[in-house]
Structures are given as structure tokens and as C-alpha cells.
C-alpha positions in Angstrom: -27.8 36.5 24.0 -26.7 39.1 26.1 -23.0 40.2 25.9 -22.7 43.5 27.5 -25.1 45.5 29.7 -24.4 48.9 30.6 -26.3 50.9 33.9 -25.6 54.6 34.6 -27.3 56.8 37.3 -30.2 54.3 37.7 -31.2 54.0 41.3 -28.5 53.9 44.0 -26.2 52.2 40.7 -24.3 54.5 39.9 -22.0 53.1 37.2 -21.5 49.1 36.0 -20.8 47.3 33.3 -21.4 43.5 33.1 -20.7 40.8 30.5 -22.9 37.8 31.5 -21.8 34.6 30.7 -23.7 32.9 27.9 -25.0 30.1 29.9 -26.0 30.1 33.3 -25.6 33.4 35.6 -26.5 34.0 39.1 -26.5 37.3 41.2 -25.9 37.1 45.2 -25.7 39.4 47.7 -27.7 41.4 50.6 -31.5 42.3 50.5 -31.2 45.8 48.9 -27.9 45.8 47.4 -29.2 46.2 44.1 -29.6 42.6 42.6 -33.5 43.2 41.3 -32.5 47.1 40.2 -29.8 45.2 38.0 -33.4 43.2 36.5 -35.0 46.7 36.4 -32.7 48.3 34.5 -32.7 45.4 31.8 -36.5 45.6 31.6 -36.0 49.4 30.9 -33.7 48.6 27.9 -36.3 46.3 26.6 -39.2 48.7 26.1 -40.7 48.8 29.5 -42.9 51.6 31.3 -39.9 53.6 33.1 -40.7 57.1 35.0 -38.2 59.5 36.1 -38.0 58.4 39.5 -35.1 55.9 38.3 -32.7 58.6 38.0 -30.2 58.5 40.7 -30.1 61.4 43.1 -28.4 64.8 41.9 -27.8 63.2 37.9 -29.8 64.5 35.0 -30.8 61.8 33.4 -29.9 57.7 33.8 -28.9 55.3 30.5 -28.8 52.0 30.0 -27.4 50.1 27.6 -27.2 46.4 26.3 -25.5 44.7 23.7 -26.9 41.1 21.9 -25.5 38.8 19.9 -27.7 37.3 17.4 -28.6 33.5 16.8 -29.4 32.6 13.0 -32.9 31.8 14.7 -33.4 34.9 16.3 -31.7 36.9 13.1 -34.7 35.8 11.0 -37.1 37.3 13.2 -35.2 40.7 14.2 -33.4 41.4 11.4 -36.9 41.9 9.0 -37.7 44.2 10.8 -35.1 46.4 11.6 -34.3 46.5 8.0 -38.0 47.9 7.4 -37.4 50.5 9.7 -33.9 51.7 8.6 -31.6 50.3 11.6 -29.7 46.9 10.3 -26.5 47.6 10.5 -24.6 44.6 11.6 -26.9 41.1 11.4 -25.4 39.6 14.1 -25.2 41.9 16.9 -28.1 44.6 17.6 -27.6 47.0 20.7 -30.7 48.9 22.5 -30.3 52.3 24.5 -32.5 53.7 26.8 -32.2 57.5 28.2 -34.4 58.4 30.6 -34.2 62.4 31.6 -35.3 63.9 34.8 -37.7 66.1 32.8 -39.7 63.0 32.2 -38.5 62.3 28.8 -37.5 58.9 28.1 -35.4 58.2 24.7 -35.3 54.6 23.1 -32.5 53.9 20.6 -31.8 50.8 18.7 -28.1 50.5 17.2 -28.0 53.9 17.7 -31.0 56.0 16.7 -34.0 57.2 18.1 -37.2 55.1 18.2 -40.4 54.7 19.4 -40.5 52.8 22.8 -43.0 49.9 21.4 -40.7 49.2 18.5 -38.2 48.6 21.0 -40.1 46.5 23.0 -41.7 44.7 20.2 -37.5 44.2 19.2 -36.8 43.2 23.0 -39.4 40.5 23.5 -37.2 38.4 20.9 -34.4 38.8 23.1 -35.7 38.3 26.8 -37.9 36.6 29.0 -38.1 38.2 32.2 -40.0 36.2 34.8 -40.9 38.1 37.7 -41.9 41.4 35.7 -44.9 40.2 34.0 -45.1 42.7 31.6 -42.3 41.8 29.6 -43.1 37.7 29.7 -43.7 35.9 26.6 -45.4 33.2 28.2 -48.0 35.7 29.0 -49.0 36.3 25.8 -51.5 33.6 24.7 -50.8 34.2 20.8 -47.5 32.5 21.6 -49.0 29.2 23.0 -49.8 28.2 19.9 -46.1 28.8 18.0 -44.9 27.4 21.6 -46.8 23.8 21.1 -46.4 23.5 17.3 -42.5 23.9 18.0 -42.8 21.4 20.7 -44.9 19.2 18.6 -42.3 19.1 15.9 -44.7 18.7 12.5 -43.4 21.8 10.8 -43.9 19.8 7.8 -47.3 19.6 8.1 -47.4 23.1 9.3 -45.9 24.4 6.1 -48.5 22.2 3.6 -51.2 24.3 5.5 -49.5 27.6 5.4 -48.9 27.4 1.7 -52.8 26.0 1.3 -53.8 29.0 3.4 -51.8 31.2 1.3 -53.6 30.1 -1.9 -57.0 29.9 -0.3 -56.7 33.8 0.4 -55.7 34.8 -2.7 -58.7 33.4 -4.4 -61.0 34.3 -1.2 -59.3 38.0 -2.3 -60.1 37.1 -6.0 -63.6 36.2 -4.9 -64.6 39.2 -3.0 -63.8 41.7 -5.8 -65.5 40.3 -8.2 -68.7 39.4 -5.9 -68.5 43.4 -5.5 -68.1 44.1 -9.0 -70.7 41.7 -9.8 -73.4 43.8 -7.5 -73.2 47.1 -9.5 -72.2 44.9 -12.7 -74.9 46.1 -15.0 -74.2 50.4 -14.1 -70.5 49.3 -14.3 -71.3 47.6 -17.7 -72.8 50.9 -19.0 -70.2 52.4 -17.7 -67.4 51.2 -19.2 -69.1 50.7 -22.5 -69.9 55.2 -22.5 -66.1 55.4 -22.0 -64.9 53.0 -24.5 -67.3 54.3 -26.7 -66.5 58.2 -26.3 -62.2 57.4 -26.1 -62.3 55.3 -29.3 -65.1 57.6 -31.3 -62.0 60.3 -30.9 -59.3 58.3 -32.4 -56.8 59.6 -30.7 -53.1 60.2 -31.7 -50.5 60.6 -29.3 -48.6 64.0 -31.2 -51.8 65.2 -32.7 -52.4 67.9 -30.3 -49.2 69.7 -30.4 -49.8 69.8 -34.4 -53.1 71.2 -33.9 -52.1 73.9 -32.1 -49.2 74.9 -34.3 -51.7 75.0 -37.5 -53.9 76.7 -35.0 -51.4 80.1 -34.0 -50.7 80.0 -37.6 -54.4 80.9 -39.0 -55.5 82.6 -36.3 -52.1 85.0 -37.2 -52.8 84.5 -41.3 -53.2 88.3 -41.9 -50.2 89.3 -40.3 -47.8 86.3 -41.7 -49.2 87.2 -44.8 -48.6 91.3 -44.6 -44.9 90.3 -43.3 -43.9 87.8 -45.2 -45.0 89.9 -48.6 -42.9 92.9 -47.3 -40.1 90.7 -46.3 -40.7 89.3 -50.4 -40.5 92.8 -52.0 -37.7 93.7 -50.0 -35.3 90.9 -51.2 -37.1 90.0 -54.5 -38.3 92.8 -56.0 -37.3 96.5 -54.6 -39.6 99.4 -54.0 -40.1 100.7 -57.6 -37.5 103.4 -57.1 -34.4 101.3 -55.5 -33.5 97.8 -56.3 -34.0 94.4 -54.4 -32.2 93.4 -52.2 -31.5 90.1 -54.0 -29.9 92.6 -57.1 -28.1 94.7 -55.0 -26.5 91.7 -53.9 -25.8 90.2 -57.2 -24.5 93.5 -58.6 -22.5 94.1 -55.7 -20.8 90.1 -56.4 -20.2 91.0 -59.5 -18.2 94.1 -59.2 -16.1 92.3 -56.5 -15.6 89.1 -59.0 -14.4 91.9 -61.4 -12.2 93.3 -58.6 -10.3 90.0 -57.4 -9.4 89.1 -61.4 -7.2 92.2 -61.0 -6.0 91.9 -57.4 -5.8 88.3 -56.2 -5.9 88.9 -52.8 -9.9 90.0 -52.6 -10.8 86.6 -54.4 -11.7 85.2 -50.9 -13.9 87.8 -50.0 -15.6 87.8 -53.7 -16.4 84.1 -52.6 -18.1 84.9 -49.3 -20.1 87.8 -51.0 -21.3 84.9 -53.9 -22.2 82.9 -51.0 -24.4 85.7 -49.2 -26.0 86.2 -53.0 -27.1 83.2 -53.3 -28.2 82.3 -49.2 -30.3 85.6 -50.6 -31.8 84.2 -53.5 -32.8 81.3 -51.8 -34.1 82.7 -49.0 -36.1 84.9 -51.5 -37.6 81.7 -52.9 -38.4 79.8 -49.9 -40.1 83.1 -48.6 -42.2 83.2 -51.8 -43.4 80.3 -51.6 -44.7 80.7 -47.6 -46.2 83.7 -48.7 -48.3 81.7 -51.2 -49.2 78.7 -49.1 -50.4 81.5 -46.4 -54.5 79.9 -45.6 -57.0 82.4 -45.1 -59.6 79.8 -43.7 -61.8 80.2 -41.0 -63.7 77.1 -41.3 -60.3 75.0 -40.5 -59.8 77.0 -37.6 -63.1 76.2 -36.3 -62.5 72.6 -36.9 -59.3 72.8 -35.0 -61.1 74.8 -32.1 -63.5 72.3 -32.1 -60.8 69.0 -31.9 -58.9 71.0 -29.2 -61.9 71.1 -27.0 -62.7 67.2 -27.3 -59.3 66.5 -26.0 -59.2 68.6 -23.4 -62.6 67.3 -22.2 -61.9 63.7 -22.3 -58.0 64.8 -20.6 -60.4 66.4 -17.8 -62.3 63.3 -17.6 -59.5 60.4 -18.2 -56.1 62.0 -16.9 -54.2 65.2 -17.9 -52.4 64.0 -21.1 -53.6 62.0 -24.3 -51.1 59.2 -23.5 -53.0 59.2 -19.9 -57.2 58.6 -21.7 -55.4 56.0 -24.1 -54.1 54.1 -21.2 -58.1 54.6 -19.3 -59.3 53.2 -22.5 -57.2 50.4 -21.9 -58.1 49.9 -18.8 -61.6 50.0 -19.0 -61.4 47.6 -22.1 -59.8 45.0 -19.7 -62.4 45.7 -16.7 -65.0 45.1 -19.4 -63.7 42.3 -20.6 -63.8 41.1 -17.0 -67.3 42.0 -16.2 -69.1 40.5 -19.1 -68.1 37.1 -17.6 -68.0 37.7 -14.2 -70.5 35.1 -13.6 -68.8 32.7 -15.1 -65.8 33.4 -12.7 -67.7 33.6 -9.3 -68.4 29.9 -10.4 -64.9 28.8 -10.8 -63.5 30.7 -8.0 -66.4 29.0 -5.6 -65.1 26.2 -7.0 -62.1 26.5 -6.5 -62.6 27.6 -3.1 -64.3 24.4 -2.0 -62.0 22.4 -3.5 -58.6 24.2 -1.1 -60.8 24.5 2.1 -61.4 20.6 1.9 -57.5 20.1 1.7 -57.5 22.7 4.2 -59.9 20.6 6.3 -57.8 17.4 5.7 -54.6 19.0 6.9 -56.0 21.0 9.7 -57.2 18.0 11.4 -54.1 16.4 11.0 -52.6 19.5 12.7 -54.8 19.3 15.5 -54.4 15.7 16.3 -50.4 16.4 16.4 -51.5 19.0 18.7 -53.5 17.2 20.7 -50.8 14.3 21.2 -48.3 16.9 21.6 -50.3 18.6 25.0 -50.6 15.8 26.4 -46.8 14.7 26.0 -46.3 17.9 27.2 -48.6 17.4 30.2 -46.2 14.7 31.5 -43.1 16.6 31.4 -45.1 19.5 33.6 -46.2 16.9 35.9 -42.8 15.5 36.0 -40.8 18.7 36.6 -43.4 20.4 39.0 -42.9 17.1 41.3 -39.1 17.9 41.2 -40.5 21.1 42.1 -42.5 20.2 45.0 -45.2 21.4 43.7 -47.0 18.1 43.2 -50.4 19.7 43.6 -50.1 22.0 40.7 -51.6 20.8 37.3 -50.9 21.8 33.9 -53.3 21.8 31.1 -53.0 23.0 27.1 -56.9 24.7 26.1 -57.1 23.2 22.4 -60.5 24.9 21.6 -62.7 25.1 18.0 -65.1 28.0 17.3 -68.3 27.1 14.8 -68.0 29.6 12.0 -70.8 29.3 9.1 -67.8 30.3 6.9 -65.5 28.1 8.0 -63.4 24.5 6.6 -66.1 22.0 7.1 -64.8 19.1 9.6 -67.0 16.6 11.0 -70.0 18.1 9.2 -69.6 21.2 10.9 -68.2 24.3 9.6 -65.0 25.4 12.2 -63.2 29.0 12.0 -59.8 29.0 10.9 -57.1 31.0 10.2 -53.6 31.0 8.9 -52.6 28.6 12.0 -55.0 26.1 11.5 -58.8 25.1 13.3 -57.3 25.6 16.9 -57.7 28.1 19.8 -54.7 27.1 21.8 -54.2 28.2 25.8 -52.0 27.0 28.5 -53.5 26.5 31.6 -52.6 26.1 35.2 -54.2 24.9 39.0 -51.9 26.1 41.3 -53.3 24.3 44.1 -56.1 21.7 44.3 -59.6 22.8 44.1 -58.7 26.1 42.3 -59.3 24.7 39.1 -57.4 25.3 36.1 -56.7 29.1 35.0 -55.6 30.9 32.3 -51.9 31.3 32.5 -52.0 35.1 31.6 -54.3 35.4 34.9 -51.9 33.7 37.5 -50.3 35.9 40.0 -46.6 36.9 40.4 -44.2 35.8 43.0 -42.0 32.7 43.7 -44.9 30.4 42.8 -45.5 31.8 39.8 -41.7 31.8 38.5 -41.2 28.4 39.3 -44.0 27.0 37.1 -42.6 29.5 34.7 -38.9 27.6 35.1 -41.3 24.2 34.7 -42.7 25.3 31.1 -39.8 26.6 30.3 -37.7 23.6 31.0 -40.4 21.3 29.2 -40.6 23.6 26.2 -36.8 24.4 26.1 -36.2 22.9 22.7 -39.4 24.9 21.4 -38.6 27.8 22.8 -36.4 30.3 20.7 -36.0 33.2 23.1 -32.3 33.4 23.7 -32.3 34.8 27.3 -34.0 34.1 30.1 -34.9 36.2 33.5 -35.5 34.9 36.8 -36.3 36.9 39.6 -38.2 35.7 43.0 -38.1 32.0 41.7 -36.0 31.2 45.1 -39.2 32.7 47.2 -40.9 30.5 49.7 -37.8 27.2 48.8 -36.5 25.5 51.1 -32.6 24.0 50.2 -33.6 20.5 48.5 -36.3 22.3 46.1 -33.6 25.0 45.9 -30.6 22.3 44.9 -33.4 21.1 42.1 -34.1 24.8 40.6 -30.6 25.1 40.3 -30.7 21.8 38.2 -32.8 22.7 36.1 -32.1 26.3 35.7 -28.3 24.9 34.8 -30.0 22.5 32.2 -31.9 25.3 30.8 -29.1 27.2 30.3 -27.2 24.4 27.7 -29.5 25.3 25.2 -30.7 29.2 26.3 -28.5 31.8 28.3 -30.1 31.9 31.7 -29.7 34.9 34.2 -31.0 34.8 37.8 -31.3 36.7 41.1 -31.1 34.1 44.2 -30.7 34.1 47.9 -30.0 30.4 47.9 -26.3 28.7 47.9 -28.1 25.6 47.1 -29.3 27.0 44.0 -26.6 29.8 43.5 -23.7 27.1 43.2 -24.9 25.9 39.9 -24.1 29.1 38.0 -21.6 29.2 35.1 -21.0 32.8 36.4 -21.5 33.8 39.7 -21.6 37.7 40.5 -21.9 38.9 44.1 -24.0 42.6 44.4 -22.9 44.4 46.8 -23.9 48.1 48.6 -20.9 50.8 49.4 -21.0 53.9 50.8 -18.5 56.2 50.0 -18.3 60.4 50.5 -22.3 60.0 52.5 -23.4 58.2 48.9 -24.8 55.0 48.4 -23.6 53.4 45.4 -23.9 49.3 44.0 -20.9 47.6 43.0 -20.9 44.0 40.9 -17.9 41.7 41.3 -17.7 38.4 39.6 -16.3 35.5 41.6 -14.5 32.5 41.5 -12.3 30.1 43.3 -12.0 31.1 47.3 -13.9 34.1 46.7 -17.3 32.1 45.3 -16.4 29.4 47.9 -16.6 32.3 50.7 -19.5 34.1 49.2 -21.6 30.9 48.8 -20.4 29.8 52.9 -21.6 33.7 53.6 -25.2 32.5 52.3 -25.4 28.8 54.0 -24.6 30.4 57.5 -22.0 33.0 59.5 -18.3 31.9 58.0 -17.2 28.9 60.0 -15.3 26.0 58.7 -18.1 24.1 58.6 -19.7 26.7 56.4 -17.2 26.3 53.9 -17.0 22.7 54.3 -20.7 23.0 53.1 -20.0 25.1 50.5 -17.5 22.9 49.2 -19.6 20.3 49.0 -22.0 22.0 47.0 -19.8 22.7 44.1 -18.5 19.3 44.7 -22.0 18.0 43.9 -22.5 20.4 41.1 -19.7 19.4 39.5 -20.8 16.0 39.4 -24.0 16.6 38.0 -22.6 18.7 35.0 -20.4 16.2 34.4 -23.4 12.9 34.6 -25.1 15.1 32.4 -22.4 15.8 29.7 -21.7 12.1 29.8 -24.8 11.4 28.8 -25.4 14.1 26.1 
């Protein structure tokens, strides 16, 4: 519900906060102080077309801003997707922003950060029902007939048997398709996948074989010159020059005469250690290097043969993915899809069967569906008929469309085949006559005003237990009423708001004295500006302000007035008695 709205520079409002009550609220006051620009401003906030011709006169820019508390209900539709898009913060309170600049820019923010305007209005039609800006009306939108009915109708249990039968039905209608596709190229795809498994496994592949390859390759393609350093390397620490010694004898005379040294003074015994040490590291190096030097390959043919391997990995790499690890994971791959393929025949046949065998239990529980559906308009029927009389509007009639569209592909019932989808068989609309003779008419196609906002009050009175948007919008529903019809709005609208929070703009007392909250709009003038000021009343003040709408101020005005809240007391209180 709404807990805080917030209007700056919008129209001749310049700045106001209100905090609605979560029940029933009504707004009073003078033709053009500012009730319906209230109503405006809200739309804005929920998503709605707004130009910059809102902005008050001599400000930059004008902002609104509202504040919701969430239901449970209404969490588990928001919340989904305000966590997809980054902007759940706290689960149980969301607050929209809009900015709109004189430039023409118009920002939308939800709990604080920029978004697109139909993300915010996708979030806002969870919140509100505005009746009397068309636009933003749920009741409008004929894809919510059918989630209006089935919550009226109450056989979620049903409901759920189909969805999870739908669920399976398109997975193996998913199943089916690919391989139907895979079974029209099946024979190329065969040959195919056999050329790859064939060329992948006649490799025989090993994961670290390449980087060996290549390190046997660098060393015989560089034999000659390994071989001419390593022998010098050789003489030079094994075997000397011919006119100097080796290295390795250098050393070892050299370790000698310092052995000879530290027997005679102590103190160079460490450093006749060290020298032994380097003597023999010498000698050993001298060995290992000999023996390099002899396993030095001079073979061409090997480095052909490497050559050669090199250049059928990197082909297949170019062909299966960019490592080894990547064409022994095709190979993989392809061995599955072939295993597939050979018997894809074999599972079209099961799948059909399969098929068959969830769209007859589809059939079955469709049916039952639409027979719940059925009963369920026609209940609903009577409570239109019922509250329109209230209404005065005996001549109206009310109608749900339940309509079924042949489909060659679709559940068979009745030895037909019927389209379906993941709702059921049904094509469900909510029509209305407005007056006799008209006949009955979409209800997206009726046209605004009074009229229109009292058969919206009507549906959404009869579907108030099925109906799960939290705050409801009336504007113009007082149009062309006299004071009995008016006293019965206010009824209902008071009804309405036990189980919703319920916000209206009225010019009757009759109907204005059943509000929870009652705020008066008025228009002040002040330094040559016009500006709109809200002020919420109570006790003398709303007994004034509701004498002030029955007639100039008189006793007898307030007498009347008194009366009013005398009998709206008394019908809360028949009704909470009851409850």
C-alpha cells in the first residue's frame, strides 16, 4: 500500500507530502484546487506518459515521489524482479521517483536508481489501480481476466496439476522438436560425426604430448650447435687444451695443495672444504656433460616425424578448438550426438508417445478447469448484477467471454483438437452492456467517465477477494450521482477498502463521509502565486467541511452532516458485527 507520497513543483502544487491511510481515503475540496493533479502526479510515479508541461511555473524540474509497503502477496510478484535487475534492497518496502526536467527529460528511479520508464510501470501496475486514467488500469488489460476469474474461482489446486502437466508436456514437446530436426539431416549428420570420430581417435591424442614434441623438436633442429658447445664446454673441464690442464685438474691440484695448507694452519681447513666441494660439483658436472654430448641425435628423419605430428594437431586444434584438451572434449561430444542419432527413430516414437499420453491428462484437467470457470462467471454474473442494482445501474449487464480456438495441434476435447497454453483451453474476456440495446462490449473498449468507474468499483467489489492489487484509484466515479447512489458508492468503496487500501477524489458528502481519512484540497494564493495545500480533517473540521459540501453552512447543514457520520458509523459497525 501506499505510505508516503511526495509532489514537488507539479502544476500549481508546489510542495506536499501525504501519508494515506491504509484503508479508505477521500479527497474534498473546490473544482480546481488540485484534487485530480494529486491523481496525476501518482500516475506519473507509476510509469505514465508525463511531458514537461507539469513543471510548475518558474522551477526547473518537478519530482514525485511515493513510498509502498509490501504485502507477502505482492512481494512475490515485485520482488523477482527487482532482484533481476539489481534494485532489492529492503523486501518489504520499495519506493519509486520520478523527475521530470523542463528540458523534456524525464528520469524514473526505483529505490533509488535510474531506470527505464516501462520497468517502472511494469513495477507500478502491481501497486495501483487507477480508475479514471485508463492507461494505468489493470482491468483493461484482458491477459488479467483470466488470473482475475481463476482467483475468483478458487481451484488453484487444479490450476497447479495443469501447470505442472504443462511444464512436463513442454519439456518433451522441446525434446521432440530437436530431435525431429536432427532426424531431417540425420544421415549428413551421421557421416559427419563418424569423419570426426574417426579423424580425433586415428590421432591418439595425449594431453602433454605437444609440449614434448616441441622440446625434442628445438633440440634437433639445434643438434649441431649443442653438440660443438657441449664438446668445448667437455675439453675445457675434462681434458685441457693439450698445452694447459683441465679445468677439472686444476681444480683437484689446487684442493690438494690447500688440504696440504690447512694440516699446517688449522684455520684454512674450512676453506680447503669448500674448494673439495667445487672439485668435485666439477667433476660431476664434467660427467653429466659427457654424457649429453654423447646422447646428442643427429637425425633428420625424427625431426620430420615430429614436423609432421605437430602439423596434425594443429589442424585438428583449427578444426575442434584451440587446445588438445579442447578436440578430446569435440570427440566426446560428437561420440554422444552419435550415439543419439543412430536411434533417433526410436526416440521420436517414445517421445510421441509420450506426448499423447500428457496432452490426454492435459485434456482431462483442462476441462475440468473450464467447467470451474464456467460456474465461476456465472457466480460472478450475479454479484455484477447485484452490485450494479445498488448502483442504479440496473440496465447494465455483465458478461465473462470463455472462448476455445480449434488448433490441429492442439489437446484433443470432445473429438476436436482445442489450442491451449500454459493457462489451460480458455480465451477468457470480461464483457459489458452499458445500456440496453448496445450489446455487450469488450471491457478494454468502454469509454471513460463516471459510468465507466462505477462498473469499475462493481468488478472490483465482486472480484475483491481475487484481486491482489493493493491500492486502488478512483477518480470521476461521483460523476452524474445523485446522493442515495452516492451514500451506496461510499458503501461499497468503504467495504472495498477492509481488504484493499482505497483512495478517492469525490464531490459528494454522501459518499465523502465514509472515508477512514478524509483530506480537504484546497487553492491559496499567496505573494501573486497559486499554490495547493492538503489538510487532513477530523472532528468539527470534517463535520464543517462535509456541511460545506451538502449546502452553504447553516445549522441544518451540519445537522445533515452529522447525520451522515451518524449513519456511517452504524454501518461499519453492522458490518464488523457480522465479520
Amino acid at each position: 500500500m501506499l505510505t508516503e507520497l511526495h509532489i514537488q513543483n507539479f502544476a500549481i502544487i508546489h510542495e506536499l507530502t501525504l501519508n494515506p491511510h491504509p484503508q479508505f481515503v477521500v479527497f474534498t475540496g473546490e473544482t480546481g484546487a488540485g484534487k485530480s493533479i494529486i491523481l496525476d502526479a501518482l500516475s506519473a510515479v507509476l510509469g505514465e506518459r508525463i511531458d514537461a508541461s507539469v513543471i510548475r511555473k518558474g522551477a526547473d524540474r518537478a519530482i514525485i515521489e511515493a513510498t509502498f509497503e509490501l504485502s507477502s502477496e505482492v512481494q512475490e510478484l515485485v520482488n523477482p524482479i527487482l532482484e533481476a535487475e539489481g534494485l532489492l534492497e529492503d523486501p518489504a518496502v520499495i519506493s519509486l521517483s520520478r523527475e521530470i526536467r523542463a528540458e523534456g527529460r524525464s528520469i524514473a528511479r526505483i529505490n533509488g536508481r535510474s531506470v527505464a520508464v516501462s520497468l517502472q510501470s511494469e513495477i507500478g501496475a502491481f501497486l495501483v489501480d487507477l480508475h479514471g486514467q485508463s492507461e494505468h488500469l489493470s482491468l483493461l488489460k484482458i491477459r488479467y481476466h483470466r488470473e482475475l476469474l481463476d482467483r475468483f474461482a478458487h481451484h488453484d489446486n487444479i490450476a497447479d496439476q495443469y501447470h505442472a502437466g504443462y511444464r512436463d508436456w513442454s519439456h518433451v514437446a522441446d525434446e521432440l522438436e530437436e530431435l525431429r530436426e536432427l532426424s531431417v539431416n540425420a544421415q549428413n549428420r551421421v557421416d559427419m560425426l563418424k569423419y570426426q570420430v574417426q579423424e580425433i581417435q586415428a590421432a591418439k591424442l595425449v594431453v602433454d604430448e605437444e609440449e614434448s614434441l616441441r622440446t625434442e623438436r628445438s633440440r634437433l633442429a639445434n643438434a649441431e650447435s649443442l653438440h660443438q658447445l657441449s664438446a668445448h664446454a667437455v675439453a675445457l673441464l675434462d681434458e685441457g687444451d693439450g698445452e694447459s690442464a683441465s679445468v677439472t685438474d686444476l681444480l683437484g691440484q689446487t684442493s690438494h695443495d690447500l688440504s696440504e695448507l690447512s694440516r699446517i694452519d688449522s684455520s684454512l681447513q674450512p676453506l680447503a672444504e669448500r674448494l673439495e666441494q667445487v672439485f668435485s660439483s666439477s667433476a660431476e658436472a664434467a660427467y653429466e656433460l659427457r654424457n649429453y654430448l654423447e646422447a646428442i641425435e643427429f637425425n633428420p628423419r625424427r625431426l620430420d616425424q615430429i614436423e609432421e605430428r605437430l602439423d596434425t594437431l594443429n589442424q585438428l586444434k583449427r578444426k575442434y578448438g584451440g587446445s588438445v584438451e579442447a578436440v578430446l572434449k569435440h570427440l566426446t561430444s560428437a561420440q554422444s550426438e552419435l550415439s543419439k542419432v543412430d536411434n533417433v527413430d526410436e526416440q521420436i516414437k517414445e517421445l510421441e508417445q509420450k506426448k499423447a499420453q500428457i496432452e490426454v491428462m492435459l485434456a482431462e484437467l483442462a476441462q475440468k478447469l473450464s467447467a470451474r470457470r464456467h460456474n465461476a462467471a456465472e457466480e460472478l454474473a450475479e454479484k455484477m448484477t447485484s452490485v450494479l442494482g445498488q448502483l442504479s445501474m440496473r440496465s447494465a449487464r455483465f458478461e465473462t467471454q470463455i472462448l476455445q480456438k480449434e488448433d490441429p495441434q492442439g489437446l484433443p476435447v470432445d473429438g476436436r483438437r482445442v489450442a491451449f497454453d500454459s493457462t489451460g483451453i480458455d480465451q477468457i474476456e470480461f464483457l459489458i452492456e452499458s445500456n440496453p440495446g448496445e450489446g455487450l462490449k469488450p471491457l478494454v473498449k468502454i469509454a471513460s467517465g463516471g459510468e465507466t468507474s462505477r462498473l469499475m468499483l462493481a468488478l472490483k467489489h465482486a472480484l475483491a477477494e481475487a484481486d491482489r492489487i493493493p491500492t486502488l484509484v478512483f477518480d470521476e466515479i461521483d460523476q452524474g450521482v445523485g446522493g442515495r447512489v452516492g451514500s451506496v458508492v461510499g458503501q461499497l468503496l468503504w467495504t472495498l477498502g477492509r481488504g484493499h487500501q482505497v483512495l478517492c477524489v469525490t464531490h459528494l458528502p454522501q459518499l465523502a463521509a465514509y472515508g477512514d481519512q478524509h483530506f480537504h484540497v484546497s487553492k491559496q494564493q499567496e505573494a501573486g502565486r497559486t499554490f495547493t495545500q492538503t489538510k487532513s480533517l477530523s472532528g468539527n473540521e470534517r463535520l464543517t467541511e462535509l456541511a460545506a459540501m451538502i449546502g452553504p453552512l447553516s445549522p441544518g447543514t451540519r445537522q445533515s452532516a452529522a447525520e451522515l457520520l451518524a449513519s456511517v458509523s452504524e454501518f461499519a459497525g453492522t458490518i464488523d458485527s457480522t465479520d
